[in-house]
N, C-alpha and C positions, 0 to 999 in steps of 0.2 A: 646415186648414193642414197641412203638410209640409213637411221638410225636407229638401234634399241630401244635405247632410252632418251628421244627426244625430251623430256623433263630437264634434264640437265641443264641445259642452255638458261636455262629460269638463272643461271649463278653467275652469267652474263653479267645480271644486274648491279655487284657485285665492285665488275670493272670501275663505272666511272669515280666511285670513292675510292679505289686504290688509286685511278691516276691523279685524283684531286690530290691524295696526299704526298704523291711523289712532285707532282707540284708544287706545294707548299712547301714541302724540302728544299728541292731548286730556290725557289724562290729565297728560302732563308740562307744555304749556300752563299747565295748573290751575293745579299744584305752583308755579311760575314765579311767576302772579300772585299767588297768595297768597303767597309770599315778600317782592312790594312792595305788597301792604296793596292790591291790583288787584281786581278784578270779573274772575274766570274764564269761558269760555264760557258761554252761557246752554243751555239743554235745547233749545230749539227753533234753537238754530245748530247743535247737536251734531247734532239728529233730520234736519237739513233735510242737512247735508255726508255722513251717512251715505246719504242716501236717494239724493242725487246720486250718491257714488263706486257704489253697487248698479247702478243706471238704467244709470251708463254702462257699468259692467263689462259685465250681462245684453246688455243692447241691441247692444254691440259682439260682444259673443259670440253672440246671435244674430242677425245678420247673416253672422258670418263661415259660419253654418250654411247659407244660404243658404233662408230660410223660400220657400215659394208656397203658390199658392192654386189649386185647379181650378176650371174653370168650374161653375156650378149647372146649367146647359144645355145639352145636346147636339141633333145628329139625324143621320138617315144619310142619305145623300144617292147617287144611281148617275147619273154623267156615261156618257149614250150619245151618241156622234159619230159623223156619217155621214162618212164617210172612204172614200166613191163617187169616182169620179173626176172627178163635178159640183163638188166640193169644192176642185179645181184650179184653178177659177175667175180671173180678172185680169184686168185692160184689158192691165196691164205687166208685163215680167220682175220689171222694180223695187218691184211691188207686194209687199204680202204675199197670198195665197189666201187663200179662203175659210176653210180649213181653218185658220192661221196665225191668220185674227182669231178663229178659235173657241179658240184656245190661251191666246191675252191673256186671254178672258172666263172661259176654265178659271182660269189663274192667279189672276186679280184673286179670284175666287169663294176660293179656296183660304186665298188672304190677308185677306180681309175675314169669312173665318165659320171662324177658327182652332178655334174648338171642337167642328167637325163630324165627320163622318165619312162617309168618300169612296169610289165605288169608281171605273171607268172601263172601261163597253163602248163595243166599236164595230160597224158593222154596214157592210154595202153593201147584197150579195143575201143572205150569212151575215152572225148577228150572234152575237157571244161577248165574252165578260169579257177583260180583259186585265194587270186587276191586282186583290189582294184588298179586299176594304174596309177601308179601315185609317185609322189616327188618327196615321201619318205621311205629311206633308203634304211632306217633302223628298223623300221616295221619289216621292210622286206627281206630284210639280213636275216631279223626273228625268223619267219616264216619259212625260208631257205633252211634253216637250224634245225626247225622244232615242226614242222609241217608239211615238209617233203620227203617222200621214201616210195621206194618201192610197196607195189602190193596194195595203194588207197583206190583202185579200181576194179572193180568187181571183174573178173574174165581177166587177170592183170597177166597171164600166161600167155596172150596176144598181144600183139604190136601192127596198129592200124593208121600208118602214117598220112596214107589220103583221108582219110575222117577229121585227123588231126589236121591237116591243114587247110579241107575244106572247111572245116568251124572254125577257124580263123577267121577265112572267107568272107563266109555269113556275119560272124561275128563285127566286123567292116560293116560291112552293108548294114546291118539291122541295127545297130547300135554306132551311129556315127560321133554326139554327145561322147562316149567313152574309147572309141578305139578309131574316130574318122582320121586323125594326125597320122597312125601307125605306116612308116614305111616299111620301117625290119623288124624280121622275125628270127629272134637267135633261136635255132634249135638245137638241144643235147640229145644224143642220141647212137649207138651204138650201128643201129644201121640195121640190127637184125630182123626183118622181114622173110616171113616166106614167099613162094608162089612167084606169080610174074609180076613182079613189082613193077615195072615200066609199063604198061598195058596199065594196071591198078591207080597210077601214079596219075595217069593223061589227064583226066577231068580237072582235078582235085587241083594240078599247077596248072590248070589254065582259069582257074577259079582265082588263084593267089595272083595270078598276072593280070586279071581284068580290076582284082581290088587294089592294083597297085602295089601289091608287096615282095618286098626282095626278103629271100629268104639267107640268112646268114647261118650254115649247117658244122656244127662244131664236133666232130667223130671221136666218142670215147668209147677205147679201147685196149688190148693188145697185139702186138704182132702176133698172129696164128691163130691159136682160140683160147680160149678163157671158162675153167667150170666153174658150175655154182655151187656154193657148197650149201649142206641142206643147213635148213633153222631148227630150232627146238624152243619156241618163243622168242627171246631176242635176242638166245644164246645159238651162236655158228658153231655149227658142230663140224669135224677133221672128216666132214664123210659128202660126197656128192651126188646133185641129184640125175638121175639116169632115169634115159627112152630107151622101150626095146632093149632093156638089159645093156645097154652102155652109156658113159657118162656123156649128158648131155653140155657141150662145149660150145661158147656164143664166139663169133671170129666176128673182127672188126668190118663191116661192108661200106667202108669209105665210098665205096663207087655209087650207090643207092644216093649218098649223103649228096658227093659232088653234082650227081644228076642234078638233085634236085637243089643244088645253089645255081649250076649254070643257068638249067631252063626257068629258073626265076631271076638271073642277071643280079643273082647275090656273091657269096666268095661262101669256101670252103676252109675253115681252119682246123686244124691235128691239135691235140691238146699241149706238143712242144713249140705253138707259134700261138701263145696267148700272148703275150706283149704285142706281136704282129695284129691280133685281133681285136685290143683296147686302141692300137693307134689307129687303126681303120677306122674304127668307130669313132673316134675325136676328130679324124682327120678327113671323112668320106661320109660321115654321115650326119654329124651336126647341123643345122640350120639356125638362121636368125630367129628368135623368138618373138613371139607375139604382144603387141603392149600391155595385154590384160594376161599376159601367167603368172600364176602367183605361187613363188616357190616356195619351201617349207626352208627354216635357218640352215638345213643341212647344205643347200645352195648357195650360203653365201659367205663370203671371203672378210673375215675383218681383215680392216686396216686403220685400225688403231694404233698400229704400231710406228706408223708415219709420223703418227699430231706428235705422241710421247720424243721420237727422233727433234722433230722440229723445237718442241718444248726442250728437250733439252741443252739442245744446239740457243735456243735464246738465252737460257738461266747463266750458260756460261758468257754470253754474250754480256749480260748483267752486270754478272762478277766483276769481270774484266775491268768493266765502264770505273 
């Protein structure tokens, strides 16, 4: 347990002249009844109103310290997002993209496993980091918001999922200080590859299986296929874009996706089994934490709200007396 504002307890000090005076009360009490021939306090009224005015003072005073608690369990976790321009995806202007319902699934992930620790690559035909691993979850909600889209990759008309995952890979090995914890790898992703993916795919998952990492593959998509409709800056215009004179339509390749969660001994989730994919993650992939992590306040739980219950459970105790 810890506290905000360890200061406070300074008003500890405080206590022992309030008990002195509750004492000298008693005391005059006494003097009182034994003046009319009375029955003075008894020991166990005096033991019981001291113990109350202590309970509330402490409790009040620690609360206003602001006690919490850190989690017992952490893990690290790397959000990679294809942010191809297959990601563009929509029947409608009005819809959201592809890319859009992978942001809700970031967010919710963000809010549902607050003890974690996050980072965020993205990839097309190049893949790179885009923010550090961090245990601030507001920073990373910003950057999901305001820093992810379609198109930030030069050649973003390609989608190179072994590059993407053998830089992970590397990214392990060369940099163990910032990504050596990382078991899972959530990837959003629509799945669209061309060519012989499985032949393209072999190195690359056996790169991700020697660094240790289970890949957790998240399929956004539609059932059938899905066109894009063209831009005109950052306005969606009612018209699509087309190869060969017909409209070009991305269809969901969950199979690409499960490939590559099995042969990395990760799991596969549909974007209709996100609550299935946050309890996974609470439930299958947390760990005991390390004594030296040091988490950011987003990690931690007041329970202040206990001392105030107890404080106030004494004051009535008081009254009563």
């Amino acid at each position: 347990m810890g506290f905000d504002y360890p200061n406070a307890f300074l008003f500890l000090l405080i206590l022992p002249p309030v008990l002195w005076m509750l004492w000298q009360g008693i005391k005059h009490t006494t003097t009182v009844a034994r003046l009319f021939k009375a029955q003075g306090p008894s020991r166990l009224y005096i033991a019981t109103k001291f113990a109350c005015l202590t309970i509330l003072s402490t409790s009040l005073i620690t609360a206003g310290a602001r006690p919490y608690i850190e989690p017992r369990l952490t893990g690290d976790y790397i959000f990679i997002n294809d942010v191809s321009r297959s990601m563009m995806a929509r029947h409608y202007c009005n819809e959201p993209t592809f890319l859009d319902r992978s942001k809700t699934i970031m967010h919710n992930i963000l809010n549902k496993v607050p003890e974690g620790r996050f980072g965020i690559m993205v990839f097309a035909r190049l893949a790179f980091p885009i923010t550090q691993v961090t245990f601030d979850h507001n920073y990373l909600h910003d950057v999901i918001d305001n820093g992810l889209r379609a198109g930030m990759i030069f050649e973003a008309t390609a989608t190179s999922l072994p590059n993407a995952l053998s830089q992970i890979a590397n990214k392990k090995a060369n940099y163990p200080d910032i990504y050596g914890k990382t078991e899972y790898v959530i990837l959003f992703s629509d799945g669209y590859v061309e060519g012989n993916w499985r032949d393209e795919l072999t190195q690359s998952i056996s790169e991700i299986k020697t660094a240790g990492i289970k890949v957790i593959a998240v399929g956004i998509g539609n059932p059938g296929e899905t066109p894009i409709p063209r831009m005109s800056g950052d306005e969606c215009q009612e018209d699509y874009l087309q190869t060969n004179g017909r409209i070009l339509r991305i269809p969901l390749q969950d199979d690409l996706l499960k490939f590559i969660a099995t042969e990395t001994n990760g799991e596969y989730f549909g974007e209709g089994t996100i609550d299935e994919l946050t309890q996974f993650l609470r439930e299958q992939t947390l760990t005991v934490r390390e004594s030296n992590t040091i988490f950011t306040p987003e990690q931690r739980r007041d329970i202040s709200g206990m001392f105030l219950l107890s404080a106030t459970i004494a004051l009535f105790g008081f009254l009563l007396l």
